[in-house]
C-alpha positions in Angstrom: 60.5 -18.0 36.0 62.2 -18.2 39.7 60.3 -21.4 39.7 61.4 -23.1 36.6 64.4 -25.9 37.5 64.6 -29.0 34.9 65.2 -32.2 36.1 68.4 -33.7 35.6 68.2 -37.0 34.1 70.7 -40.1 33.4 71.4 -41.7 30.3 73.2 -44.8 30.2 75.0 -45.4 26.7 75.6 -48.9 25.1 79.2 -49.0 26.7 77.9 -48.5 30.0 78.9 -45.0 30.8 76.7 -43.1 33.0 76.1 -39.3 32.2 74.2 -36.3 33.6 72.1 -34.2 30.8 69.7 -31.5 31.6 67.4 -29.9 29.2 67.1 -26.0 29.1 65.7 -23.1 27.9 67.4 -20.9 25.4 68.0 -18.4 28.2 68.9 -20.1 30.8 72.1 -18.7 33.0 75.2 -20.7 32.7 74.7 -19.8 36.8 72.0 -21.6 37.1 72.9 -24.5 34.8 76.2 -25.1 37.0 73.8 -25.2 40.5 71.7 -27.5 38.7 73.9 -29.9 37.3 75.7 -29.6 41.0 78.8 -29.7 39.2 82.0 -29.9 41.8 84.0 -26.4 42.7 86.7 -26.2 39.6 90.0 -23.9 39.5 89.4 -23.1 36.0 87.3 -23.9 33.4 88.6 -24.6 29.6 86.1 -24.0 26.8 86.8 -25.7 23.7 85.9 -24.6 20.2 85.6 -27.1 18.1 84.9 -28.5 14.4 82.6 -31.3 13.9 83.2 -32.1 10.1 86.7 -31.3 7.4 89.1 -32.9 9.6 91.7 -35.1 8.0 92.6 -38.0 9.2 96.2 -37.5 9.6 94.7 -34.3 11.8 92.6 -36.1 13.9 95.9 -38.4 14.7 97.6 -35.1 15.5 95.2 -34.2 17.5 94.5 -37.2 19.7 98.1 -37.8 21.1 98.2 -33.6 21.2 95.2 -33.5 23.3 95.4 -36.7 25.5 98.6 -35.6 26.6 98.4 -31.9 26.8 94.7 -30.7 27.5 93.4 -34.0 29.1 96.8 -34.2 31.3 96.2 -30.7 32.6 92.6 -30.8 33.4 93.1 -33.9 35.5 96.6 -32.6 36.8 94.8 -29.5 38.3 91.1 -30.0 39.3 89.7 -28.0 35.8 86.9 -28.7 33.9 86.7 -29.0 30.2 83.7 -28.0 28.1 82.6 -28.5 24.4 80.1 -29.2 21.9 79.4 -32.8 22.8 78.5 -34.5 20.0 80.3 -37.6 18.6 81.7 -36.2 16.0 85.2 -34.1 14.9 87.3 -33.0 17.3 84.7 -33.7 20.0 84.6 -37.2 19.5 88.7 -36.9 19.8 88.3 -35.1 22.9 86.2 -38.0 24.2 88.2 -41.3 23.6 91.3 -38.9 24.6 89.4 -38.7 28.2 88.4 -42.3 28.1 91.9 -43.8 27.2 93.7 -41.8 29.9 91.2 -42.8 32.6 90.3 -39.0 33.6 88.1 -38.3 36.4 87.4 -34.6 35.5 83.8 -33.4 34.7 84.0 -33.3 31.0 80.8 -31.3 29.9 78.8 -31.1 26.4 77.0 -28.1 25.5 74.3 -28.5 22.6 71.3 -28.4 21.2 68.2 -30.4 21.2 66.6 -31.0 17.9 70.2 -32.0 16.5 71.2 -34.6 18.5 70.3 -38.2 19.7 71.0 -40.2 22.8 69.9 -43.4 25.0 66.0 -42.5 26.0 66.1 -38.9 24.0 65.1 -38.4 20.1 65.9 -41.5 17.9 68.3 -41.6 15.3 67.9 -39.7 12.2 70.0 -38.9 8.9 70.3 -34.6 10.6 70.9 -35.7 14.1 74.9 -35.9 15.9 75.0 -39.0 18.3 76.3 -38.1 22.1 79.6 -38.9 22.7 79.2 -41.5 25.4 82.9 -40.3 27.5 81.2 -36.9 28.2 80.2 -37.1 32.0 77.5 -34.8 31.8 75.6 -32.8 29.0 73.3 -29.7 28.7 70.7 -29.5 25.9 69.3 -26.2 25.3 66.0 -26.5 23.6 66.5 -25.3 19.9 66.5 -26.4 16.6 70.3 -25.2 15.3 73.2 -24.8 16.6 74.4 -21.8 18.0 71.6 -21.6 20.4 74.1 -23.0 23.0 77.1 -20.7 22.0 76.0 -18.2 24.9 76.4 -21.0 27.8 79.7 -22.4 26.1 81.4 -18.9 26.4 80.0 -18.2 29.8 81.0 -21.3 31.4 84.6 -19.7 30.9 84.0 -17.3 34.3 81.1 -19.5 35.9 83.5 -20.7 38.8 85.1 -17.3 39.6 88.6 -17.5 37.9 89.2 -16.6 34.2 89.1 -19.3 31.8 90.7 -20.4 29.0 89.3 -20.7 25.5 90.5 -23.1 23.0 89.8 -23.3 18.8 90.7 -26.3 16.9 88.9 -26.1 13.3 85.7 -24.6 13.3 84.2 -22.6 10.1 81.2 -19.6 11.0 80.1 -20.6 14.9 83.0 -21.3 16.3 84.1 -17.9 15.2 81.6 -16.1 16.7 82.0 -18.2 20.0 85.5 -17.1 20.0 84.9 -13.4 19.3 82.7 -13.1 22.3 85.5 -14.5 24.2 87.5 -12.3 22.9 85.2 -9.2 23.4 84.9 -10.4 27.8 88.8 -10.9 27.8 89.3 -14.5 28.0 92.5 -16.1 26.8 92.4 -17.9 23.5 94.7 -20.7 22.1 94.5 -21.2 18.5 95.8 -25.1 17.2 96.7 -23.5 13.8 97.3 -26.7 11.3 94.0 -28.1 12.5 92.2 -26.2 9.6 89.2 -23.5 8.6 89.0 -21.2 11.0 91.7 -22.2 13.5 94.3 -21.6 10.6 93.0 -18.3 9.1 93.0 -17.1 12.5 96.5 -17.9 13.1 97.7 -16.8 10.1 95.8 -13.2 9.8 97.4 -9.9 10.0 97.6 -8.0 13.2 95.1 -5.4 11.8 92.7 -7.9 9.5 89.3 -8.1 10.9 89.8 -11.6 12.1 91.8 -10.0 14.4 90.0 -7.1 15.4 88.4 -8.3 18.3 91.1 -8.5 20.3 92.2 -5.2 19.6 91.6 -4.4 23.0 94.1 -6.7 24.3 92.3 -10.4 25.0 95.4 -12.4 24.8 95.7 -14.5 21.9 98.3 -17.7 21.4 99.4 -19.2 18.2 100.1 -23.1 18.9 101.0 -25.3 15.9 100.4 -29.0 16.2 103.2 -29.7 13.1 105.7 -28.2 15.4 105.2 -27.6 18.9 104.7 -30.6 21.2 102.4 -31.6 24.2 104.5 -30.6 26.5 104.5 -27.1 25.5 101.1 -26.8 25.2 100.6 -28.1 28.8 103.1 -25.5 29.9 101.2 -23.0 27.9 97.8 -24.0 29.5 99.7 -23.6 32.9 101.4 -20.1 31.8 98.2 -18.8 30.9 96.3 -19.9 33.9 98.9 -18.9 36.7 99.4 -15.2 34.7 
């Protein structure tokens, strides 16, 4: 197995963009998928948790201004690097154009699975299959047929770059919870958008002592951001709080 190093490949989607993907094994190291992609040195790392389908519209409006200037501002403002499930879909493809209309130079990274999504040169189009989103600058495929196969390398990239990360849940229904309970569980911080839906919003609404909340019984810190009433400015300034604690 010391042997074993995919090849990382470029895809070029039909606006031009250039990415990085690399295809891996189930257990592959989030270590060794950072040497290999020879991503750049990062101060922090932000994982986001994200739905892909139930978000309405006047959500995903929410959202886009929410993120572009908040999460996207931050990242670029202070060398981070922002990670989620890459597909074109949801909140991911949100997080995309958000990247793409504020000119961000960042690495932003997708994290999924092989045999349920397409791309330029990989598996072609069918009905089960989540096109790419062509703003993500580079991608890792783990070689699986569902999702949640990659769930493992999206929590871990949270410490890959020495410093603490930051977690972040916007929607989400059964994986995303168990992505954000293993966060949970190794201590990294975790901002929940309630009014974004499923999961996000029966997090941030459950009692102290509810098993939603149990994982972080042992005293992960958990921060309940709603989109209806707090602005981007305070969750920049909540991204910096957290990161500078």
């Amino acid at each position: 197995m010391d042997s074993y190093q995919p090849e990382v490949k470029k895809i070029v989607f039909p606006n031009g963009r250039v990415a990085s993907l690399l295809e891996v094994i189930p257990t592959s190291s989030i270590t060794d998928v950072v040497q290999w992609l020879d991503l750049p040195p990062n101060r922090l790392t932000i994982s986001m948790h994200l739905g892909a389908t139930e978000l309405a519209p006047s959500q995903g409006q929410i959202l886009r201004k929410l993120l572009t200037q908040s999460v996207i501002r931050f990242a670029e403002d202070n060398q981070a690097l922002v990670a989620d499930g890459g597909t074109d879909a949801g909140v991911m493809q949100i997080i995309g154009e958000a990247y793409a209309e504020a000119n961000a130079t960042f690495p932003l990274l997708g994290i999924t699975v092989k045999n349920t999504v397409t791309y330029p040169g990989g598996p072609e189009p069918e009905a089960e299959r989540w096109p790419l989103n062509e703003y993500h600058t580079h991608f890792v495929i783990v070689e699986a047929n569902d999702f949640g196969a990659e769930s493992h390398l999206l929590v871990e990239i949270s410490r890959s770059f020495g410093t603490p990360g930051i977690a972040l849940v916007a929607n989400g229904g059964q994986i995303v919870r168990s992505e954000i309970e293993l966060h949970a569980r190794i201590g990294t911080p975790v901002i929940v958008l309630e009014g974004t839906g499923r999961y996000a919003d029966e997090l941030a609404k459950a009692l102290p002592d509810s098993e939603l909340r149990q994982p972080f019984s042992q005293g992960t810190r958990l921060e309940i951001f709603d989109v209806n009433t707090q602005s981007a400015e305070d969750l920049y300034h909540l991204l910096r709080r957290i990161w500078l604690f």
